[in-house]
C-alpha positions in Angstrom: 24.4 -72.1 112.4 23.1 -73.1 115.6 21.1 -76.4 116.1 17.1 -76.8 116.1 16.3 -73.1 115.8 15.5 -73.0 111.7 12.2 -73.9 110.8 12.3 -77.2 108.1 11.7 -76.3 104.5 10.0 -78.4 102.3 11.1 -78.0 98.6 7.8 -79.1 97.0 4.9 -77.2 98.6 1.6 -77.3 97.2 -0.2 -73.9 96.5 -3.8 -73.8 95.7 -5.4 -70.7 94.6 -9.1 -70.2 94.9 -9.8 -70.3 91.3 -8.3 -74.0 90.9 -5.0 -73.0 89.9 -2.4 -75.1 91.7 1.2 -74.8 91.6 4.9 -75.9 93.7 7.2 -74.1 94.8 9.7 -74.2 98.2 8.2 -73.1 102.2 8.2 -73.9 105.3 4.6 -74.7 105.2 3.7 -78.1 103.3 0.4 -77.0 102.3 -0.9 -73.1 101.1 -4.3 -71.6 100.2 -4.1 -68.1 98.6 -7.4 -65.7 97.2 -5.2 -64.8 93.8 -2.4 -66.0 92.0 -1.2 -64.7 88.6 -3.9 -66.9 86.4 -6.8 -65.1 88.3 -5.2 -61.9 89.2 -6.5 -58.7 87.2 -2.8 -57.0 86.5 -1.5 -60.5 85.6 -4.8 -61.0 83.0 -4.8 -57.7 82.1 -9.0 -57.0 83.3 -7.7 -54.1 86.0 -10.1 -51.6 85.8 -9.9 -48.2 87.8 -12.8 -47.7 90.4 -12.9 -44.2 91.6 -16.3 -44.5 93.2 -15.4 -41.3 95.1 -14.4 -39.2 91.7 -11.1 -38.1 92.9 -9.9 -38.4 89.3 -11.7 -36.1 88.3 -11.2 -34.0 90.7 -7.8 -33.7 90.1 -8.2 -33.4 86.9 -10.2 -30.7 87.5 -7.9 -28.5 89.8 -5.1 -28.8 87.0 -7.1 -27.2 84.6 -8.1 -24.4 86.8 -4.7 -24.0 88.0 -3.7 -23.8 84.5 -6.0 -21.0 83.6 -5.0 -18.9 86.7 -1.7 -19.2 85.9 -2.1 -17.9 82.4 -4.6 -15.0 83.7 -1.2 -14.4 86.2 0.9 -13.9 83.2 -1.6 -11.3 81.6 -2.6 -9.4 84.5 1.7 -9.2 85.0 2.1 -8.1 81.7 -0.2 -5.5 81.6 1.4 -4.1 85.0 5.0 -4.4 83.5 3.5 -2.3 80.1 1.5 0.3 82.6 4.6 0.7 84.6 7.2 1.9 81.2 4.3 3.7 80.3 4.3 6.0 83.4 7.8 5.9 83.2 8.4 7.5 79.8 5.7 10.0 80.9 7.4 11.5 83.9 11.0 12.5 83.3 13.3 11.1 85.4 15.2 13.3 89.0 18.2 12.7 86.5 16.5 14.7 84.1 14.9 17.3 86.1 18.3 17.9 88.1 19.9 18.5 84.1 17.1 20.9 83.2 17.5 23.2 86.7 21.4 23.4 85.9 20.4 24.6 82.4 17.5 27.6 83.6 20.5 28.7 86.4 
């Protein structure tokens, strides 16, 4: 390693958190003040709470259910084409059929 280029860490640096937690732990800095640490933190205490001021949640939730529905009015509106369709088909009778029956009358 070269010479004089590393910063100097200090093993025991104090942290102090806004909420009066304080705690050591290796830096370069002797001496750190941080907003949260995990006494105060909401995920660590487990008081995290959702705010969706905008209601995108909703929202969301919202668009799946309606994308749900279409897709199952999709499905119906295909099956009643698909029965339609073999409907009209066993109606009419096939050019196979129609060639058979002008062979037959010749």
């Amino acid at each position: 390693m070269k010479a004089n280029i590393h910063p100097n860490w200090i093993a025991d640096a104090k942290i102090s958190c806004a909420c009066g937690n304080t705690f050591t732990t290796g830096s370069t800095i002797p001496e750190i003040k941080v907003e949260l640490c995990n006494a105060c933190h909401p995920f660590f205490t487990g008081t995290a709470k959702f705010v969706d001021t905008l209601g995108q949640v909703e929202r969301f939730q919202k668009k799946t259910e309606e994308s749900k529905l279409k897709i199952e009015e999709r499905k119906k509106i295909l099956e009643n084409r698909k029965s339609r369709v073999q409907d009209k088909k066993g109606d009419r009778p096939s050019l196979k059929d129609l060639l058979m029956q002008a062979r037959k009358q010749i």
